[in-house]
LOKOL-392568 format. One record per atom (N, C-alpha, C): residue in one letter; residue number from 1; y, z, x. Coordinates in steps of 0.02 Angstrom, whole numbers, plus 50000, padded with zeros to 5 digits. Layout:
N
 type seq    yy    zz    xx
    A NUM     Y     Z     X
...
//
This chain:
229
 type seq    yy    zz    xx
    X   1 49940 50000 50043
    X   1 50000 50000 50000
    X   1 50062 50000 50044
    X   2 50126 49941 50026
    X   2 50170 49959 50087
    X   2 50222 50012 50055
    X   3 50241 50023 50124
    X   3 50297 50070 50100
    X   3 50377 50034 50088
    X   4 50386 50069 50050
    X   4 50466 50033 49996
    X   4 50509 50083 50039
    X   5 50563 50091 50056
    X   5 50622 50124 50051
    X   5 50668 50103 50060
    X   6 50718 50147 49992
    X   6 50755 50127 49963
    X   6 50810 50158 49966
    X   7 50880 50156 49991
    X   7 50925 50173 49991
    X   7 50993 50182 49958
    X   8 50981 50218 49913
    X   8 51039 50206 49846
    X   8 51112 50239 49853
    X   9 51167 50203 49830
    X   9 51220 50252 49817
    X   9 51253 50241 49745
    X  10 51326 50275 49743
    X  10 51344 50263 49673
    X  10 51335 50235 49618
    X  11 51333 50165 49660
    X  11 51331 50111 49600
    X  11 51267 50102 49572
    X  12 51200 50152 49596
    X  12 51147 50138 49559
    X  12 51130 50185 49508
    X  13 51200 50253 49499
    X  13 51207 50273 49436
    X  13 51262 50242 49391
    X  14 51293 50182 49398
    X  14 51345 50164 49362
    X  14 51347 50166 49309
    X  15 51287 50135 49288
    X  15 51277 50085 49221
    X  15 51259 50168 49188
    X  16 51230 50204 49221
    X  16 51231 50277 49176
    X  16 51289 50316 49146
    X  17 51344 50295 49161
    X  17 51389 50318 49138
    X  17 51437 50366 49178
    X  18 51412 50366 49275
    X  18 51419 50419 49293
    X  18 51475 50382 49351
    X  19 51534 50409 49354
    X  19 51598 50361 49378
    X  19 51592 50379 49468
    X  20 51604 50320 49465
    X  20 51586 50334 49560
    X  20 51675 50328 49583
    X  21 51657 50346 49653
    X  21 51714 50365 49691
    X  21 51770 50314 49701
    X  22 51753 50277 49731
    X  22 51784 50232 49784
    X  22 51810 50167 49717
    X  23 51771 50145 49682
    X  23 51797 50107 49666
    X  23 51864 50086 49592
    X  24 51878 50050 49579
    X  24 51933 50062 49547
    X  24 51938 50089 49487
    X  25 51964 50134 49473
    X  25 51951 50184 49408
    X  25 51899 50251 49437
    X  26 51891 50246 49492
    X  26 51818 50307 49503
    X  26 51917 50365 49522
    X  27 51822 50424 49544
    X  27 51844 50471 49545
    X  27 51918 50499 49578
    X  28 51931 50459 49635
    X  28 51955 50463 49706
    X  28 52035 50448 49670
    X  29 52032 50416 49614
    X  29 52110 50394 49592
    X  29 52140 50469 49549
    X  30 52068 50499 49519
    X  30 52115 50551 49487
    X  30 52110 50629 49535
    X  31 52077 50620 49602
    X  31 52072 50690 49621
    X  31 52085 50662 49708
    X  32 52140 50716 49753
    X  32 52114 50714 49802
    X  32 52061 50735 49829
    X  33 52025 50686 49866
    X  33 51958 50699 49906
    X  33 51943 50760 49936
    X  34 52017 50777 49965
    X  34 52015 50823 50027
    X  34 52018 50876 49980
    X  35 52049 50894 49933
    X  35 52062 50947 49893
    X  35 52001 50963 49858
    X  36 51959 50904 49838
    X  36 51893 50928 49802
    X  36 51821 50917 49819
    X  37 51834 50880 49877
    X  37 51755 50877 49923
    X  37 51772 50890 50009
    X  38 51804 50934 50032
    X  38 51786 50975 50093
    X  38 51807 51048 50100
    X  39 51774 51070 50155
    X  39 51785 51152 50151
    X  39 51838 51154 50171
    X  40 51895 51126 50177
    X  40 51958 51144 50175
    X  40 51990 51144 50113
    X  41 51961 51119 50064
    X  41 51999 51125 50001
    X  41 51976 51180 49981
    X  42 51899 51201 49996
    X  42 51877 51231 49967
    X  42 51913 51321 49993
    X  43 51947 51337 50059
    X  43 51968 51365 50060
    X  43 52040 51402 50037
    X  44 52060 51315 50016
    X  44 52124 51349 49983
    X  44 52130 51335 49913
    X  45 52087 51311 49882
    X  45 52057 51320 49814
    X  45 52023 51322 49762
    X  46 51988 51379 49780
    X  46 51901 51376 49766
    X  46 51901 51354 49706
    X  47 51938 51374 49643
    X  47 51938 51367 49560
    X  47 51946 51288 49532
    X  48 51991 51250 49594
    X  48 51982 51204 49593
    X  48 51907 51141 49614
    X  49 51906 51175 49643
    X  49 51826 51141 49671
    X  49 51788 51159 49631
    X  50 51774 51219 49625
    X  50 51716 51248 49569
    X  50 51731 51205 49502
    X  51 51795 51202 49469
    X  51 51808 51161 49401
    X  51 51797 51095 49425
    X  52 51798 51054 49480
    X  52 51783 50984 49485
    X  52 51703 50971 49473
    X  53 51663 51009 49516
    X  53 51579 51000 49505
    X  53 51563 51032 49451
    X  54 51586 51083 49413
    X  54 51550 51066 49340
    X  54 51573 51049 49301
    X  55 51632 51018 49296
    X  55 51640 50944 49246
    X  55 51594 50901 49273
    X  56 51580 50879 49340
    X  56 51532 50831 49369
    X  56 51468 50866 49340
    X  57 51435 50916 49313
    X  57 51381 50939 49311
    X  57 51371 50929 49235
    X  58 51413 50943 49190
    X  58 51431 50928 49107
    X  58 51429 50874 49105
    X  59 51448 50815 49146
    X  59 51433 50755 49142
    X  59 51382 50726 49152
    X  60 51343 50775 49197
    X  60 51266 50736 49212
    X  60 51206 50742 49142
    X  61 51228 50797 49156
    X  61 51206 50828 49066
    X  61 51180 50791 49035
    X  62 51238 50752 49021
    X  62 51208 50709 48958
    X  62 51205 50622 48979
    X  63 51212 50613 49018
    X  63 51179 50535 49070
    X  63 51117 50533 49066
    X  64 51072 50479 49054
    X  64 51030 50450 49046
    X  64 51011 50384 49108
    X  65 50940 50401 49131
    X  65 50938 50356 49177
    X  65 50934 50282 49166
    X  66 50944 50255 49183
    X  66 50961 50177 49176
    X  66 50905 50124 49210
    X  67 50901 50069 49185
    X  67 50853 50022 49193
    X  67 50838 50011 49278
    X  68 50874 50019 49317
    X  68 50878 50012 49396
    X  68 50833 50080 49379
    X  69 50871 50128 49362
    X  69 50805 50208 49387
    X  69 50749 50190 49372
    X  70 50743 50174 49318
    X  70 50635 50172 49280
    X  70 50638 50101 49330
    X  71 50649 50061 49330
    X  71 50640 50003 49376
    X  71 50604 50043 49445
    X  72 50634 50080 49480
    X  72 50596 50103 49547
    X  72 50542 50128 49539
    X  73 50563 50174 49490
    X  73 50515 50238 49476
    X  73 50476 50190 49446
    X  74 50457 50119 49417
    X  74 50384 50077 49395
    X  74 50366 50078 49443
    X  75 50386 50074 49516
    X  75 50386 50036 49563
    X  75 50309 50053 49604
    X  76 50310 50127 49609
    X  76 50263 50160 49627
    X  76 50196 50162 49623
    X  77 50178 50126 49546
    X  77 50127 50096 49534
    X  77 50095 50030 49581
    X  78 50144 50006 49637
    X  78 50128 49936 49662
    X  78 50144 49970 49760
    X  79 50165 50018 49750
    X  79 50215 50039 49834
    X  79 50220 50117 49827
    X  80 50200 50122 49893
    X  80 50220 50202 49907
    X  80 50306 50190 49910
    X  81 50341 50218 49874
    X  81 50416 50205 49849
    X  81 50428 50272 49896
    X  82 50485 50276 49944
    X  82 50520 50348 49960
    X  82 50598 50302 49973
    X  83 50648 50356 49912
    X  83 50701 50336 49887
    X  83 50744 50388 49931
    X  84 50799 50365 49996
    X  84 50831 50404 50018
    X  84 50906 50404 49978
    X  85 50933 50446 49957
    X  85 51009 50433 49901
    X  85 51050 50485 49910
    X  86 51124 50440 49913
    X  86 51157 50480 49928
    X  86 51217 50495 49885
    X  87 51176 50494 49815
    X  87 51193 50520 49762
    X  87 51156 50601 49741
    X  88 51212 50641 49715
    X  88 51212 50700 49701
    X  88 51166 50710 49630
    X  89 51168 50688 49598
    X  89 51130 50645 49517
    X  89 51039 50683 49545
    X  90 51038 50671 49462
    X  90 50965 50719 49450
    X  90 50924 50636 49425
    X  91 50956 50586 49418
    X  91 50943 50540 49384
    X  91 50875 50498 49397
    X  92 50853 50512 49477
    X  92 50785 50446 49501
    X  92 50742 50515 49463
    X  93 50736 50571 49495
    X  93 50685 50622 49469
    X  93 50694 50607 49394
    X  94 50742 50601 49345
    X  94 50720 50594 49269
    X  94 50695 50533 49253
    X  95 50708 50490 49272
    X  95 50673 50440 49282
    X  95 50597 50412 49302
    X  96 50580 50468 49341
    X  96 50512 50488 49357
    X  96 50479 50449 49434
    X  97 50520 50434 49472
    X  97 50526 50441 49549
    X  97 50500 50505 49580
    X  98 50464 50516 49631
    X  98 50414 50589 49650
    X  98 50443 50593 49710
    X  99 50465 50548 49758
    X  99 50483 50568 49829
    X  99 50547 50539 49827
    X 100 50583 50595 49828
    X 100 50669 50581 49837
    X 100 50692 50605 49886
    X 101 50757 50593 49939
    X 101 50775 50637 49990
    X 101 50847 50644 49965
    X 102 50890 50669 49956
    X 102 50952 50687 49918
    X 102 51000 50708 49992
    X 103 51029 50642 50045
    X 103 51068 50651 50092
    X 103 51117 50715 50070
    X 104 51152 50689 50017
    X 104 51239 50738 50011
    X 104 51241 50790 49962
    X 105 51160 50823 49954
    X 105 51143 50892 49920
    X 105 51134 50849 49842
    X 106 51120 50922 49815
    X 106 51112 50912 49729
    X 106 51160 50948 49684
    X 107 51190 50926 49635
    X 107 51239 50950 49581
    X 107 51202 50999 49533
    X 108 51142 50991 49526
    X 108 51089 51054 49490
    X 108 51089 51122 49551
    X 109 51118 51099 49603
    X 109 51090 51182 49644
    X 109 51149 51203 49676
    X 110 51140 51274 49693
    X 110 51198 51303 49704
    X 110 51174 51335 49775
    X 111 51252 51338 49823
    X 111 51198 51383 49904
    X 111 51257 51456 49920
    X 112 51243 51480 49944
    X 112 51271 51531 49953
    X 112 51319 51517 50027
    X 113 51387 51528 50045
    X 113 51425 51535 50064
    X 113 51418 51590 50141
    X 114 51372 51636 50137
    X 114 51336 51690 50176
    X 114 51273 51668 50185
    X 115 51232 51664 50175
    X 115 51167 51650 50185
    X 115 51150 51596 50161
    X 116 51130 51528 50216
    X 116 51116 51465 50235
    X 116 51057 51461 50183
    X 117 51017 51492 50197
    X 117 50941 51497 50151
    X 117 50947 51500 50072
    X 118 50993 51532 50056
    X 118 51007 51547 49972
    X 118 51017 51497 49926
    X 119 50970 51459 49915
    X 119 50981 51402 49885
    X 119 50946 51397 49812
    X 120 51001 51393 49735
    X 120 50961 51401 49695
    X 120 50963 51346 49625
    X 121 50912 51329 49583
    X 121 50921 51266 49533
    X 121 50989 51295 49486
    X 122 51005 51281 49480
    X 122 51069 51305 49456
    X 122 51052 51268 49365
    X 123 51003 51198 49369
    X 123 51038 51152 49304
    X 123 51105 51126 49283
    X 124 51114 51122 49231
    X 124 51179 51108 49212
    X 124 51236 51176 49206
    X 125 51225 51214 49221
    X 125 51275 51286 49220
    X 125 51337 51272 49261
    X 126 51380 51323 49247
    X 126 51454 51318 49292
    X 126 51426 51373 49349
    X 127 51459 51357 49399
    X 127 51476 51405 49438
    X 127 51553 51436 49457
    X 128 51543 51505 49440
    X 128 51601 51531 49423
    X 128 51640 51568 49486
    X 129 51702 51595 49508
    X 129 51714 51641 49556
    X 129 51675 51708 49514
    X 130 51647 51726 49568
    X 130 51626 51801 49576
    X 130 51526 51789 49578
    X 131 51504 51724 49554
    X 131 51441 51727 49554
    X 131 51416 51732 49625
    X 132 51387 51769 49644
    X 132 51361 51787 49711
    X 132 51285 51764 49720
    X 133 51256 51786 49788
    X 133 51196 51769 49802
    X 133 51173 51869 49828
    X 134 51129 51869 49851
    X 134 51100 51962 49827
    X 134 51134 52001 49902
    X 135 51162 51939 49944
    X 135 51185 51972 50005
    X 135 51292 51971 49997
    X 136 51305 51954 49946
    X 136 51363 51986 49923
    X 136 51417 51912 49917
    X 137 51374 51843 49945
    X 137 51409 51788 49958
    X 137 51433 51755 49908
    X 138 51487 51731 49890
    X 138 51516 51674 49843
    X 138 51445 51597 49826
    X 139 51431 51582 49798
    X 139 51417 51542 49779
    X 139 51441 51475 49779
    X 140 51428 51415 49808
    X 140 51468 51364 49785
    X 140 51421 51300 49785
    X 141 51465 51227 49776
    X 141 51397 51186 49749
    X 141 51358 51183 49821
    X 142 51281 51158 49789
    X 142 51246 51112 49857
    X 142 51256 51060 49865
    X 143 51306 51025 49889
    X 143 51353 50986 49911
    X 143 51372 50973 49992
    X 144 51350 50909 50008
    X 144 51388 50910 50075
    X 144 51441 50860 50086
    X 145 51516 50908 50099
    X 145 51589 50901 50090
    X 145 51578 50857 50137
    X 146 51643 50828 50141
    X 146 51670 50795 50183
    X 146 51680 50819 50267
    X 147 51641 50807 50317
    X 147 51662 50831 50381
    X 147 51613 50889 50393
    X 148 51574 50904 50357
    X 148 51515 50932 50371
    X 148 51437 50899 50391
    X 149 51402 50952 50425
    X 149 51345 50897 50447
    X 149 51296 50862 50384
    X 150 51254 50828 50400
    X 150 51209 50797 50350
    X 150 51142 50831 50354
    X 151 51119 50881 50330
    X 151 51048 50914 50377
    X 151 50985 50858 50372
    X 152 50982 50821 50299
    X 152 50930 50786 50276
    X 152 50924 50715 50337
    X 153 50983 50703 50374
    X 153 51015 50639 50396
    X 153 50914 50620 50441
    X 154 50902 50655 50490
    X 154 50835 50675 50541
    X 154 50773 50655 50508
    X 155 50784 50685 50438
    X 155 50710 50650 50412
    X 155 50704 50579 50373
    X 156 50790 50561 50352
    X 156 50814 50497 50313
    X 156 50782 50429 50373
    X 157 50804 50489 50447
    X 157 50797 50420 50492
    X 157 50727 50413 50501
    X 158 50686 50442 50505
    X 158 50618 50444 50502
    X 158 50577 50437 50452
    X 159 50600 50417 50373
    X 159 50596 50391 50316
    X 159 50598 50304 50348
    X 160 50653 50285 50375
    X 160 50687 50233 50375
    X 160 50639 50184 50435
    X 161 50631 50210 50470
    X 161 50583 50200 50522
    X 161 50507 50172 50496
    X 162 50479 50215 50467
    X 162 50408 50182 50443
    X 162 50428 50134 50383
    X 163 50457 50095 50355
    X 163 50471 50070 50317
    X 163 50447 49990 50328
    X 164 50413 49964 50264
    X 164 50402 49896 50265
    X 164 50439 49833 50227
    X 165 50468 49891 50186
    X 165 50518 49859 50157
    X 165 50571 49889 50147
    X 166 50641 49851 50160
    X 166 50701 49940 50175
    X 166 50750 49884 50104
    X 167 50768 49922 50058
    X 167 50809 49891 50022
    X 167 50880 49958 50009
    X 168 50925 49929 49991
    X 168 50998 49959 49972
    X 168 51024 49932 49904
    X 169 51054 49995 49865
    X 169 51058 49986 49783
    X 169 51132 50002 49797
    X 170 51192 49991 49773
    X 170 51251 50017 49755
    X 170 51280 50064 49788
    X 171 51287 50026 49874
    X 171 51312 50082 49907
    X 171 51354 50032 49956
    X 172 51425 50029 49969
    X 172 51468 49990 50022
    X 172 51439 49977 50088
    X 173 51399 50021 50097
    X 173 51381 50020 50163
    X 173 51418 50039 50221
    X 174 51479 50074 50184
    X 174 51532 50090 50257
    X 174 51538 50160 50237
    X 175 51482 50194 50211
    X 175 51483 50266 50222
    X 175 51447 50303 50269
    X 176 51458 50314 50325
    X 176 51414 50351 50376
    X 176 51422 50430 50388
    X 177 51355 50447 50411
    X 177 51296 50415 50434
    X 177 51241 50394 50389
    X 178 51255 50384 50332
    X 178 51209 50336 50283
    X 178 51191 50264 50285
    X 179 51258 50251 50298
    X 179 51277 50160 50285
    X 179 51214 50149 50375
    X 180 51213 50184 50425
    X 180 51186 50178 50483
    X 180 51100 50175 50484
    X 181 51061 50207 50413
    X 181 50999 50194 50410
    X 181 50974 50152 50425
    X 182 51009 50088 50394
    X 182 50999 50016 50396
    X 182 50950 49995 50478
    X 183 51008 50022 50498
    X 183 50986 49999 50572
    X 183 50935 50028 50611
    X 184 50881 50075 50578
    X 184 50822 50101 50603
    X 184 50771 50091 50583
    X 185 50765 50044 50534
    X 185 50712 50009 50504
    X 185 50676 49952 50538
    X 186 50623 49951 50554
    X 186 50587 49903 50607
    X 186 50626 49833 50600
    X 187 50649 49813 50653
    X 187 50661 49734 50676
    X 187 50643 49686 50626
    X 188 50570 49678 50624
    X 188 50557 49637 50561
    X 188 50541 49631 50478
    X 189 50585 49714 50455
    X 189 50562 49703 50411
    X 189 50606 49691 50357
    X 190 50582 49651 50297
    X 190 50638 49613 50244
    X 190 50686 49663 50215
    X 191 50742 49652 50213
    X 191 50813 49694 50196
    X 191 50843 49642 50130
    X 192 50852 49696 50080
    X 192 50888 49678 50016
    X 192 50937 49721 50016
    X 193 50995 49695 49992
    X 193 51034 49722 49955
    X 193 51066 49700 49893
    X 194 51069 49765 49832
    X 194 51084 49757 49777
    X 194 51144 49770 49771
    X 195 51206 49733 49736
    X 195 51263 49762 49725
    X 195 51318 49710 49687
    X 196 51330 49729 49626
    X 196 51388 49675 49590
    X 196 51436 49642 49635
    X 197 51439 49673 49683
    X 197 51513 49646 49724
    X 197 51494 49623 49800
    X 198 51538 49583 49835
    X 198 51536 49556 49888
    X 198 51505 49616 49943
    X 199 51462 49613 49978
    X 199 51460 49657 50034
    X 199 51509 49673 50108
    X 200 51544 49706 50111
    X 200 51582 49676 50158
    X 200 51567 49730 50222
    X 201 51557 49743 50241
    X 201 51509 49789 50309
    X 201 51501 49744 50362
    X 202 51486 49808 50411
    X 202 51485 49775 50489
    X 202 51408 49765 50495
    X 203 51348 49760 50433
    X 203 51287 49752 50431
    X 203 51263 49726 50497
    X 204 51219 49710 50539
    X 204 51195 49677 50603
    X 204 51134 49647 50582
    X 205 51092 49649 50516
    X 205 51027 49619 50486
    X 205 51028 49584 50459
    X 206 51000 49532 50440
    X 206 50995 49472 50407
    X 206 50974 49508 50348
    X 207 50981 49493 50293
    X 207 50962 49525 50221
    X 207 50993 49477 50156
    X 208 50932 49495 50113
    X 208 50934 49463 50043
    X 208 50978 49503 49990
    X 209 51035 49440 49987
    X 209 51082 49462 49916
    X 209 51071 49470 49867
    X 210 51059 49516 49806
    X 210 51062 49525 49750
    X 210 51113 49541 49739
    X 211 51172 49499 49711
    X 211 51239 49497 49686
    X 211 51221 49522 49600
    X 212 51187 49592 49589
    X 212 51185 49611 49500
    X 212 51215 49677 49518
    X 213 51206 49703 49476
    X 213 51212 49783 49436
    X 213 51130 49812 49455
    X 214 51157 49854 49460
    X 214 51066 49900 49478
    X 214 51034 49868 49434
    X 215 51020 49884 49373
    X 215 50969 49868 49331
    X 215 50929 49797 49319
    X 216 50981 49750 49325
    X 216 50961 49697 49357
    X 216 50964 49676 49388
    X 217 50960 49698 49438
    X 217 50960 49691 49514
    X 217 50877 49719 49533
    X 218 50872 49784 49514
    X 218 50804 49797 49515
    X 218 50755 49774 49487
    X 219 50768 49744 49445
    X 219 50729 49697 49375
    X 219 50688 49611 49436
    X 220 50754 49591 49482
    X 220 50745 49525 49499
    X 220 50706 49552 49568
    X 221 50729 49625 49602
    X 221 50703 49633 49656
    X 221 50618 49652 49658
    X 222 50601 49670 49590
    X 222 50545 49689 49551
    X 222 50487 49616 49578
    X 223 50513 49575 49535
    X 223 50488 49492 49534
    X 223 50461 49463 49596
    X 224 50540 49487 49669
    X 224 50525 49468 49730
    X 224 50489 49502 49765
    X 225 50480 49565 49754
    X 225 50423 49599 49778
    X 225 50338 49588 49780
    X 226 50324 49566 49731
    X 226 50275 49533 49696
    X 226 50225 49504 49740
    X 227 50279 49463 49786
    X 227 50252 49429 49835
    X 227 50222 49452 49889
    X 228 50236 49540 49890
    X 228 50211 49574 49958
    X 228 50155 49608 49929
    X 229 50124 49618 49883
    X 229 50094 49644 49871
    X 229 50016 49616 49905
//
């Protein structure tokens, strides 16, 4: 069975309803970045940060995974599928995807501020000032801000590495050290990328355009797969 991996970002929750960053109308127009995704905002305004991720968490709520999600998650039936994403979204797991690696943390879990280890499913709940962890620490999302390390980044590259087929869903590719997977995937093996819009990256691989929307994008990448089986 070969191995699939798959590298998703924003745009492969779009069509879910779930507004991505960067692009026009996303998030980035109504909030500064710095103010609501790094620990410098977070030091000078926790209430603010805390109210940004659970509106982001009330929103996941009620999102529904989308034809690109069950699209992968079929996928598994034909490919050992391991989906590296660097989306915060609960969405490939509802979908029913089994091996996920979640680069920039999860919006369901919460970590403690004091103790590195304290990491808990949170669901859809707020996290409030004063909710602590049992060693007296603030609580805040499992989230990795802006300018902090990536811990998952070590095993993404070693995901990326055994790979026979490396594909990319709705992600610019100029986010690093994500957009950099690309380039640890064996020499010869076939590279897709999915994405409504022009790719414009410093890519170095030859790779197959799927100019759709996740859902059909995964739908056509479905078809071309076919052939490796």
């Amino acid at each position: 069975m070969k191995h699939l991996v798959v590298l998703t970002g924003a745009g492969m929750s779009a069509e879910s309803g779930i507004r991505t960053f960067r692009d026009q109308g996303g998030l980035w127009e109504s909030y500064d970045v710095m103010e609501v995704a790094s620990y410098d905002g977070w030091l000078k305004n926790k209430e603010l940060v805390l109210r940004f991720y659970n509106e982001r968490r009330h929103q996941l709520k009620t999102a529904k995974p989308n034809a690109g999600h069950k699209g992968l998650a079929a996928l598994e039936k034909k490919f050992k599928v391991s989906i590296v994403t660097q989306n915060v979204d609960n969405l490939h797991e509802r979908a029913g995807s089994s091996n996920i690696l979640h680069l920039h943390g999860e919006l369901t879990k919460a970590r403690s501020i004091k103790d590195s280890d304290y990491i808990i499913d949170l669901g859809y709940k707020d996290i409030n000032l004063g909710d602590k962890c049992p060693k007296g620490g603030q609580l805040r999302p499992h989230i990795v801000w802006f300018g902090e390390a990536v811990p998952a980044m070590e095993e993404a590259v070693e995901i990326a590495a055994r790979a026979d087929i490396f594909v990319v869903i709705g992600t610019s590719l100029n986010v690093y050290p994500a957009a950099g997977l690309i380039d640890y995937a064996p020499p010869k093996v076939p590279v897709y990328l999915i994405d409504p819009n022009p790719v414009t990256s410093s890519v170095r691989r030859k790779y197959i355009f799927i100019q759709e929307k996740a859902g059909k994008g995964v739908e056509i990448l479905t078809e071309k797969l076919l052939e490796y089986e």
